[in-house]
C-alpha positions in Angstrom: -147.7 -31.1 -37.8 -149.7 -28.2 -35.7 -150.3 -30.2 -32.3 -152.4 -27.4 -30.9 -155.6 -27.6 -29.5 -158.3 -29.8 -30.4 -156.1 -30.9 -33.1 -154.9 -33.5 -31.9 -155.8 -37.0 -33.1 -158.4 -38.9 -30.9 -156.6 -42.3 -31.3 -154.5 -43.3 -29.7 -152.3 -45.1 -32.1 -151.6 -42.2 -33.9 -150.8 -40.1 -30.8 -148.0 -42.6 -29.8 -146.7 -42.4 -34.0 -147.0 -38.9 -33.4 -144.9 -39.1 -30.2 -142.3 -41.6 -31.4 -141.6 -39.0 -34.3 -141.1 -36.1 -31.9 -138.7 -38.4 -29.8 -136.5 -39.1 -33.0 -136.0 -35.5 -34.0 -135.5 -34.8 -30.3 -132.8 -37.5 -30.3 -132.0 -36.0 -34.0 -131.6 -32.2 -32.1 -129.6 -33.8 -29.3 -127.2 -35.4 -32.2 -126.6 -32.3 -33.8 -126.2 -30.4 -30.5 -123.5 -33.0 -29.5 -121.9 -32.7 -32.8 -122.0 -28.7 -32.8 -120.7 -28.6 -29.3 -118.0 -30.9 -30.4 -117.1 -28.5 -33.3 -117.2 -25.8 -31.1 -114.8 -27.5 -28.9 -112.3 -28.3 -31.7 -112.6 -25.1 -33.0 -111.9 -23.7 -29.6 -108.7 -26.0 -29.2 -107.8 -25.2 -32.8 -108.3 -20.6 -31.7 -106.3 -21.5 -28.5 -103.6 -23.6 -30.8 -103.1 -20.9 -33.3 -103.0 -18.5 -30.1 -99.9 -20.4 -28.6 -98.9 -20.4 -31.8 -98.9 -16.8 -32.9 -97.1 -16.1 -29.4 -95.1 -18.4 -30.4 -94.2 -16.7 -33.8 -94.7 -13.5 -32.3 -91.6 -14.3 -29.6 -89.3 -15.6 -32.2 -90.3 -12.9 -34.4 -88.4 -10.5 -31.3 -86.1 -13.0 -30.5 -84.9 -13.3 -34.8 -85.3 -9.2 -34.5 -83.0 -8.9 -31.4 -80.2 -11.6 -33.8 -81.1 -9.3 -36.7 -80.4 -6.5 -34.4 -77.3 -7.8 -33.1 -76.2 -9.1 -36.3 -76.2 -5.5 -38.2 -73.9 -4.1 -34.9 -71.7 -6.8 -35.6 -71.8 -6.3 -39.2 -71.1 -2.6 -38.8 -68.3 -3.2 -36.1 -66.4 -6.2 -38.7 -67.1 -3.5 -41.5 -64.9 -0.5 -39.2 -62.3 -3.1 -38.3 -62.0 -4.1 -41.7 -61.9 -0.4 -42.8 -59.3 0.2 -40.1 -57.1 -2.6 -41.3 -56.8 -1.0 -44.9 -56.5 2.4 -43.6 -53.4 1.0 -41.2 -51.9 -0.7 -44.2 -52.4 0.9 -46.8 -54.0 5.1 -45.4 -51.8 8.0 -44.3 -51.0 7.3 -40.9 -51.4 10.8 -39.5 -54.1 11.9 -37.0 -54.1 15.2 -38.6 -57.7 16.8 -38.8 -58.4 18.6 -41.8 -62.1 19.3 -41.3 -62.6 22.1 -44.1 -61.6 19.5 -47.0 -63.8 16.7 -45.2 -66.6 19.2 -45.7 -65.9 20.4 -49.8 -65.9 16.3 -50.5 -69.2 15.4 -48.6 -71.1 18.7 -49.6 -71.1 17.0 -53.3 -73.5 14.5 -52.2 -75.3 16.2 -49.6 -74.6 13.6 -47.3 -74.0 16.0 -43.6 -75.7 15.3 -41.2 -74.3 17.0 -38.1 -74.7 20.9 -37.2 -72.6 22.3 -40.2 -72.0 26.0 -38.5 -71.4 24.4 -35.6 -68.7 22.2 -37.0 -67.0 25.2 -38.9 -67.3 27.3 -35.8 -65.1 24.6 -33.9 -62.8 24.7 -36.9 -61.8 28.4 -36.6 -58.5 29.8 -34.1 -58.8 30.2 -30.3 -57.3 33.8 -29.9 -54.6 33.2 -27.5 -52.1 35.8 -26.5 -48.5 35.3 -27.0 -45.6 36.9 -27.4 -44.2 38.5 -30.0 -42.1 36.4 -32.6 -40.5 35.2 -36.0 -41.6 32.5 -37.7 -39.0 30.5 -39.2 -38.8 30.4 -43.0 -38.8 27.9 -45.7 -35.8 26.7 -48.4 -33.2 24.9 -47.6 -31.0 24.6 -44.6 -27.5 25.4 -45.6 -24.7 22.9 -45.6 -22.7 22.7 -42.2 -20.0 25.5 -41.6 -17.8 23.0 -40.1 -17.1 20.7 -43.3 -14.8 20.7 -45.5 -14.9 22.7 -48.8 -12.8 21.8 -51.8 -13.1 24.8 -54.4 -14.1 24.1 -57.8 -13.3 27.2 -60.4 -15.4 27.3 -63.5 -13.8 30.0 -65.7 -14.4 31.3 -69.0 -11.1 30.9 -71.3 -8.9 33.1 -71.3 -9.8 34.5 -75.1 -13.3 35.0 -73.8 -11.9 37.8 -71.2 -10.7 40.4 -74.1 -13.7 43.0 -74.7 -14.7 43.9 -78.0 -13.0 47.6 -77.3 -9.5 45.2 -76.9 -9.5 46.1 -73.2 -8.8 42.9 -70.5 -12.3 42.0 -68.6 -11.6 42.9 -65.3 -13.8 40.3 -62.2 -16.0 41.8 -60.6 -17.7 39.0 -58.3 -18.7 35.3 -58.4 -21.6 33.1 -58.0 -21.2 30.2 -55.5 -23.3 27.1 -55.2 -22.5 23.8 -53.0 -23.0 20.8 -53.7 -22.7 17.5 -51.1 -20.2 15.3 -51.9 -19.6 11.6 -50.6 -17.2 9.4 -49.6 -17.3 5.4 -48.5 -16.5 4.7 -45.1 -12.6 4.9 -44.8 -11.2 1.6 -43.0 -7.6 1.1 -42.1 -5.7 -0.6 -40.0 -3.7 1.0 -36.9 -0.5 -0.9 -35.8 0.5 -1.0 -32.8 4.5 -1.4 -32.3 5.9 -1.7 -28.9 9.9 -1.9 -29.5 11.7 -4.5 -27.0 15.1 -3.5 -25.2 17.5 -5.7 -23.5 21.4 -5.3 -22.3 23.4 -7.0 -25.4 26.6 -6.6 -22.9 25.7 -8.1 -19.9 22.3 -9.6 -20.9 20.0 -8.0 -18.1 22.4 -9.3 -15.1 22.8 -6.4 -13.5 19.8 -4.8 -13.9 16.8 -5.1 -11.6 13.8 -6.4 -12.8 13.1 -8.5 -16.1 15.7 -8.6 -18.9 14.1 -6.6 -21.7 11.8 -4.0 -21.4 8.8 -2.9 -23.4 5.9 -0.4 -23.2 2.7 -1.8 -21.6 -0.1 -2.7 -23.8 -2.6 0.2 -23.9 -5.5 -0.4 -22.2 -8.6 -1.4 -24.4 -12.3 -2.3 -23.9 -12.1 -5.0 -25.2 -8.7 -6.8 -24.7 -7.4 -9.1 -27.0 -9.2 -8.0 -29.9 -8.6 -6.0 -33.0 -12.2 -3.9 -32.4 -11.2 -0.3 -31.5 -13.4 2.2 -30.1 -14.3 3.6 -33.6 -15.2 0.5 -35.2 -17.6 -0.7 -32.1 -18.9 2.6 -32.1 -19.8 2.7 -35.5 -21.6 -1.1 -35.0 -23.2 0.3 -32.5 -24.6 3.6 -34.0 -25.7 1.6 -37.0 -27.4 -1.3 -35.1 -29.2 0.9 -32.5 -29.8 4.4 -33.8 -30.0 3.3 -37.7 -31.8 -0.2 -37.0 -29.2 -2.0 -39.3 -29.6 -5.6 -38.4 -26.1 -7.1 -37.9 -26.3 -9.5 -40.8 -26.4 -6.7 -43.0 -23.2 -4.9 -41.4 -21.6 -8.1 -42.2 -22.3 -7.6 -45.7 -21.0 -4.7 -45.7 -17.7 -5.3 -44.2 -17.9 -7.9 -46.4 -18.2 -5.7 -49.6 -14.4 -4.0 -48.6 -13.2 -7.7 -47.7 -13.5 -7.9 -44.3 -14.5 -10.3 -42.5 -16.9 -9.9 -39.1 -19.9 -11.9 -38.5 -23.0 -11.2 -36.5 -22.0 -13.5 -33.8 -18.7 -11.9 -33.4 -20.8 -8.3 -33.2 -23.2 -10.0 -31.0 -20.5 -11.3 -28.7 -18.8 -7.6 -28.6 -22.2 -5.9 -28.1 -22.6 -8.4 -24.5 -18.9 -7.4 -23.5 -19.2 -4.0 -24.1 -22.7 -4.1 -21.8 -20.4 -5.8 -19.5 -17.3 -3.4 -19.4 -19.9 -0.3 -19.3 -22.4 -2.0 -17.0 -22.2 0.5 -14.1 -23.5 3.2 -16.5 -26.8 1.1 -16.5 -27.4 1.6 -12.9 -26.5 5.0 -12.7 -28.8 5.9 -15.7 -31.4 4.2 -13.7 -31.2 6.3 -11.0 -30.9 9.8 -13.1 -34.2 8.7 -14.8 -35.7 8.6 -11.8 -34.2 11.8 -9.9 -36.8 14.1 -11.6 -40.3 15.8 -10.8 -41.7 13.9 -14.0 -41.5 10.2 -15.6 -43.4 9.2 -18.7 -43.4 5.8 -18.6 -44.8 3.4 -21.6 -44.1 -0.5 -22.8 -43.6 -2.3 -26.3 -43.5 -5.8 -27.1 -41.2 -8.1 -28.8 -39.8 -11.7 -28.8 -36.5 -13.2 -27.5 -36.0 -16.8 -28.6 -34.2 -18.7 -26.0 -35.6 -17.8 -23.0 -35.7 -19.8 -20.1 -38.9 -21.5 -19.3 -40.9 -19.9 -22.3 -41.9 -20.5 -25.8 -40.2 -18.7 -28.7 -43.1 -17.3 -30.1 -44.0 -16.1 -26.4 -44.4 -12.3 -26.0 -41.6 -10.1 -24.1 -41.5 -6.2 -23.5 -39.0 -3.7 -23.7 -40.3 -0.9 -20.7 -39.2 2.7 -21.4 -39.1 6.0 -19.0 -38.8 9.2 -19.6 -37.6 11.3 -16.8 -34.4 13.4 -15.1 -34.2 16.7 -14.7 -36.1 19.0 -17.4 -32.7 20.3 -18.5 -30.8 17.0 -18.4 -33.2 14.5 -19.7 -32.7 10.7 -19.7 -34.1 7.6 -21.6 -33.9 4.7 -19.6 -35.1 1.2 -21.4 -35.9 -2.4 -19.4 -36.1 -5.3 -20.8 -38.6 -7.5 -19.0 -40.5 -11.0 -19.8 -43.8 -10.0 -19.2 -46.3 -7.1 -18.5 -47.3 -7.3 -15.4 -47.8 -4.1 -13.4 -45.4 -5.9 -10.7 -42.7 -4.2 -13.8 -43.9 -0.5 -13.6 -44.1 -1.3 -9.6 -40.6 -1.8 -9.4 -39.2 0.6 -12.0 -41.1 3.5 -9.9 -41.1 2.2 -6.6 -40.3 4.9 -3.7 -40.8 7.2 -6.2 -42.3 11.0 -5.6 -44.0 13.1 -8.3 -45.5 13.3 -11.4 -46.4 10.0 -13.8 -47.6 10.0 -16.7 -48.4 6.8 -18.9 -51.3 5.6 -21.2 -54.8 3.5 -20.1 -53.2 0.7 -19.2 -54.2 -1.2 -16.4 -50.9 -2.4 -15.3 -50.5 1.2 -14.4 -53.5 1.5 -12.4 -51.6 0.9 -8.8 -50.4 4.4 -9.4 -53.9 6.3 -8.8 -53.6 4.6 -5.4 -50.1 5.2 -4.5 -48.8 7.6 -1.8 -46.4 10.7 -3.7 -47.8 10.0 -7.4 -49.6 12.2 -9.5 -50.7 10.0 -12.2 -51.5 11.9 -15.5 -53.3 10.8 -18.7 -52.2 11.0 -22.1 -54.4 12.9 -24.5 -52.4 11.4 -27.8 -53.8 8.0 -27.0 -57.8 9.6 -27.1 -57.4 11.1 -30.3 -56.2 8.1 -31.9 -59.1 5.5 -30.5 -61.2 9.0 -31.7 -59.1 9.2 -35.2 -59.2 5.6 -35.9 -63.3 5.2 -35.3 -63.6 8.7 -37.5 -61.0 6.7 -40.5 -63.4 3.5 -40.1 -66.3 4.8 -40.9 -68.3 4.6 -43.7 -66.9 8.5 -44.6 -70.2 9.5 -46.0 -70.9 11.7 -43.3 -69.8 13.5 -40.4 -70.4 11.7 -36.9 -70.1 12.0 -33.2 -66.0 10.7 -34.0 -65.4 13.8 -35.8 -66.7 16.1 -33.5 -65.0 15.0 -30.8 -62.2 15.4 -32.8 -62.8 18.8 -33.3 -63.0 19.1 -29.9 -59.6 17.8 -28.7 -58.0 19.7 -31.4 -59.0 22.8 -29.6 -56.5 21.6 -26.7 -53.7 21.1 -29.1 -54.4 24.1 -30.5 -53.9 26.2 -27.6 -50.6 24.0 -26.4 -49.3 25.1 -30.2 -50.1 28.9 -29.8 -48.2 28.5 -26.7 -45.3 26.5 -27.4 -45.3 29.4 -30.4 -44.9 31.8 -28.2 -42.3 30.4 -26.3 -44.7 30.7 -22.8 -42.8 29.7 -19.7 -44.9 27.4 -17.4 -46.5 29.8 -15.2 -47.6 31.3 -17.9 -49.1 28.5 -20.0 -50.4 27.2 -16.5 -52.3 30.3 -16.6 -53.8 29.7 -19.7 -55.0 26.3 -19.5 -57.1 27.5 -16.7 -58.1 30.3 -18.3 -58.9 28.5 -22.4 -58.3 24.4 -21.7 -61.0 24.4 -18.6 -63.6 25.6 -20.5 -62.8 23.2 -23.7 -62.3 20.1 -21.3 -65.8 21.0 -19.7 -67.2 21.2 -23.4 -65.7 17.7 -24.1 -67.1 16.1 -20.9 -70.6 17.7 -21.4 -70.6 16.0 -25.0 -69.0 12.5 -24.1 -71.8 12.2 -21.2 -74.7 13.3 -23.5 -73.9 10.8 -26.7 -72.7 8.0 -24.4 -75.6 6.4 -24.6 -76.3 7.0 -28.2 -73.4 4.9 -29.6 -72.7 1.0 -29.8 -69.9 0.1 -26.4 -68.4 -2.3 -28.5 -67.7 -0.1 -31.5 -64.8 2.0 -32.4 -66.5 4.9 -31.3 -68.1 3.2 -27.7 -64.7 2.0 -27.1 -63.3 5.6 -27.6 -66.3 6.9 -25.6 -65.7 4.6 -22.5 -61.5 4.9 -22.9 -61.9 8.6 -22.4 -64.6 8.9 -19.4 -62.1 5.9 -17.9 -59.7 8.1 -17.7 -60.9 11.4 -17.1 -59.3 12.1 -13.6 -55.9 11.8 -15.0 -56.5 13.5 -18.9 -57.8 16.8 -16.7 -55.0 16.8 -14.9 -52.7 18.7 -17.1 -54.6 21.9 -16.9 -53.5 22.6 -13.3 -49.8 22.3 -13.9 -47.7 24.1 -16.9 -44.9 22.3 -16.3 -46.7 18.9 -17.7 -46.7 18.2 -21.3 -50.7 17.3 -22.4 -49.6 13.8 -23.9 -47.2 11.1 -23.8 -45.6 11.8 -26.7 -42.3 12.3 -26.0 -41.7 8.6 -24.5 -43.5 7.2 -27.5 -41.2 8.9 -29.6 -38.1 7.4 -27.6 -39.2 4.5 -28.4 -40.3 4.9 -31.8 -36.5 3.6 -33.3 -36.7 0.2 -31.1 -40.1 -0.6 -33.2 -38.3 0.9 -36.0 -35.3 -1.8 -35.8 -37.4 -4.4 -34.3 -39.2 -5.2 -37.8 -35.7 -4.9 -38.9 -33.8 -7.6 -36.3 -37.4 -9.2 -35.9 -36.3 -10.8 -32.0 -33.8 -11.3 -29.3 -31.3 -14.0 -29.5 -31.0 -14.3 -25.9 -32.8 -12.8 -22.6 -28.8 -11.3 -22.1 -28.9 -10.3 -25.5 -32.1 -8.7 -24.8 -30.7 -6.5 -21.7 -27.8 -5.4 -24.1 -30.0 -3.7 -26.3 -32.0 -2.0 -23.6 -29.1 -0.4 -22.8 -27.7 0.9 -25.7 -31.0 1.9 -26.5 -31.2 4.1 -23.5 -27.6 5.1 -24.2 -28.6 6.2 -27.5 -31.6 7.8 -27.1 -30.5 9.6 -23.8 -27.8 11.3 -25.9 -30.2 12.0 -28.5 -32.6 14.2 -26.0 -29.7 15.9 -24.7 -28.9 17.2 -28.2 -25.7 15.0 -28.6 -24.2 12.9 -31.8 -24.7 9.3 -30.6 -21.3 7.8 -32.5 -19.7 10.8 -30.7 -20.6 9.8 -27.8 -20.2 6.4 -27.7 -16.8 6.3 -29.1 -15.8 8.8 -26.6 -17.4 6.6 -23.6 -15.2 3.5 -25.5 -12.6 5.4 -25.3 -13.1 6.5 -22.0 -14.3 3.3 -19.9 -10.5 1.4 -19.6 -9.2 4.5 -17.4 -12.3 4.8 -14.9 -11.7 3.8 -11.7 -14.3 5.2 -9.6 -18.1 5.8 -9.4 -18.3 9.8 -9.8 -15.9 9.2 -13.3 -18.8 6.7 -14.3 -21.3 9.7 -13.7 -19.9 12.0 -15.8 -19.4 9.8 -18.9 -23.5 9.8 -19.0 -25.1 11.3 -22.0 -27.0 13.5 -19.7 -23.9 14.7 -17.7 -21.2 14.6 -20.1 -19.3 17.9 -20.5 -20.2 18.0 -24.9 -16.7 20.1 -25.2 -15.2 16.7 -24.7 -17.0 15.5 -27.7 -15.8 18.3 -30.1 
């Protein structure tokens, strides 16, 4: 309808139709305005909906991410731990690093990923001079002079020694072999016959004293019983030094018709640490009376204790110490692991200590008189055991540092080779070790951050940077052995016979053992025949009668002529 102008209708009727109709679609636009604005606001509310939404999604998505994330460290730390396990139960358990064959398997598959020149570089000697010598040979060690030989002539008969010219062969030389022969243990009985006398004419009345005389019993160790020095000895030696559980010696005696239980060993193992108990304390005192202790722990259970569960955990302590030329092992049995143990073991003591990460050890960084040293054994193995739980495709940060440390070892076996004293090898640990320990620290700093802390590897990472004051230490001093090694291999036959015996009776049954373990072992590390020993000390014990004999009969001190 074109409302311009002139035209416009002249009635008035019409005007008023015409206005009525532009009021309904005006009241038609309004509608539609309403209803668009109202879509607009719905589909505003809907946008800022799916907004919230999509931050929603887009913060779960993160958060499921970060789980994901966390889930596929987990995964790979289960899958090292489970490869570990296998390795420790079924693998090799040396920490031997034979990096050439590692790299002719994985170049099959093309699978390195690390610096391969560099690796090989690290692989090759350290020239290191030393002096002059021999290597020993191989074959086999000949049979000990000091047996006994019984000759066994293989001739030709007699017919065979004519020549076919008639004339009698005449000998001209031998050939000799020896073979090792065998017996079972001999057992017998030694009687012991002290003849009475007495007066038949006047029946003791007129001599002083008693009536009949007779030769005093000979002093024993243990009175009153038929065990003689020999025979405890021998339980002894087989209980502590070849881990033979007691019920299988009874077997044994058993097998020749003898009868001796464990509980009767048992009870003559306590009286025998009774009778020889001043040894104990003396030992204790000789461990402690030179410049260096290496000192570690072990655990096991003893059943009846006082207070505690059986299946509650209990620790054998062990130090290494004495004079370098008189060495002793001293063992301590103690319920728990508390650093208030080490505390008391080395308390008042001066000089050097050397021990593992453990934090019951930690007082000694603080205390006045102690160098404490690190052991460099216990970083290879966390670095060994996270390079043997990988996923062995290729080589990683584990093997490198692996590398690495062997470089040390390497340079403490050129020396020990070339029989260095310790001025000498102090010498060279500043001049070759410095420069490898730097190398180590530079890498372990760099990669920290590149590896998962609760791995294998981040826990090897963080063990080693823990203890870096103390692993350093060695390279200032000659005289100080790179690892705790020795200590753990004193105590290496306790775990031996420990899966063997499995516990402790007793807590006094537990303090026996300690100390014929450090009997044992002290004798051991000063190059002397345990049963020798002991059934010399058994021997020896009924006729002490004063401290300074006590001293001498240590494994340490003894004079070994008295042995022979």
């Amino acid at each position: 309808m074109n409302l311009e102008g002139n035209n416009l209708p002249q009635n008035v009727a019409e005007l008023q139709k015409i206005i009525e109709n532009l009021h309904q679609k005006l009241d038609q636009n309004n509608l539609e305005k309403t209803n668009l604005h109202k879509k607009y606001q719905q589909i505003s509310d809907e946008k800022r909906s799916l907004e919230k939404k999509t931050q929603s999604l887009v913060k779960e998505n993160k958060s499921l991410e970060k789980k994901t994330e966390t889930l596929e460290k987990e995964k790979k730390i289960l899958l090292e731990t489970t490869r570990l396990l296998r390795l420790k139960l079924f693998g090799r358990k040396s920490e031997k690093l034979n990096l050439p064959d590692l790299f002719s398997q994985l170049s099959l598959f093309d699978e390195i990923t690390e610096d391969y020149e560099s690796l090989v570089e690290g692989n090759t000697p350290i020239e290191t001079m030393v002096k002059s010598h021999k290597r020993k040979g191989g074959g086999r060690k000949p049979l000990p002079a000091d047996l006994p030989r019984e000759e066994v002539i293989h001739d030709i008969p007699e017919e065979e020694k004519i020549c076919g010219c008639g004339c009698t062969l005449e000998k001209i030389g031998e050939e000799t072999s020896e073979k090792l022969e065998i017996e079972q243990p001999r057992l017998y009985v030694k009687r012991h016959i002290r003849p009475k006398y007495a007066c038949k004419n006047c029946e003791g009345l007129e001599t002083k004293g008693g009536t009949v005389k007779i030769a005093p019993v000979p002093l024993q160790i243990l009175p009153k019983s038929f065990a003689t020095p020999s025979l405890l000895s021998h339980i002894i030696t087989a209980k502590f030094v070849d881990s033979l559980p007691y019920y299988r010696q009874a077997k044994q005696f058993a097998r020749h018709n003898i009868t001796i239980t464990r509980s009767t060993m048992s009870i003559w193992t306590l009286k025998l640490f009774e009778r020889c108990y001043p040894l104990e304390k003396l030992l204790f005192k000789e461990s402690r009376s030179g410049p260096l202790i290496q000192i570690d722990e072990t655990s096991f259970q003893v059943l009846d204790e006082e207070g505690r569960g059986p299946s509650t955990k209990s620790y054998m302590w062990v130090i290494r110490g004495g004079p370098p030329e008189h060495p002793t092992v001293y063992f301590r049995y103690a319920p728990s692991r508390s650093s208030n143990i080490p505390k008391e073991l080395l308390e008042d003591y001066k000089g050097i200590v050397q021990s593992d990460g453990y934090q019951g050890y930690n007082f000694l960084d603080k205390q006045d008189g102690i160098t404490h040293m690190g052991c460099w054994a216990h970083v290879r193995r966390k670095f060994s055991e996270a390079s043997k739980a990988g996923s062995g495709k290729k080589l990683g940060k584990a093997d490198k540092a692996l590398r690495l440390i062997a470089k040390l070892y390497r340079i403490e076996k050129d020396a020990r080779e070339g029989e260095l004293s310790h001025d000498d090898l102090g010498n060279l640990r500043q001049g070759k070790s410095t420069s490898v320990l730097e190398e180590i620290d530079d890498f372990l700093k760099s990669n920290l951050n590149k590896v998962a802390p609760k791995s294998l590897l981040g826990k090897a990472f963080k063990y080693t940077l823990s203890q870096w004051p103390r692993l350093i230490a060695f390279s200032k001093d000659g005289s100080i052995p790179i690892d705790n090694n020795r200590v753990e291999n004193d105590i290496r036959p306790f775990v031996v016979g420990r899966k063997n015996w499995l516990f402790n009776q007793s807590s006094a049954g537990a303090h026996a053992s300690a100390f014929f373990y450090s009997l044992v072992e002290t004798a051991k590390a000063n190059g002397i025949e345990p049963y020798k020993y002991l059934r010399y000390l058994f021997e020896s014990i009924p006729h002490v009668t004063s401290e300074q004999d006590y001293k001498f009969l240590l494994p340490n001190l003894i004079d070994k002529e008295l042995l022979k």
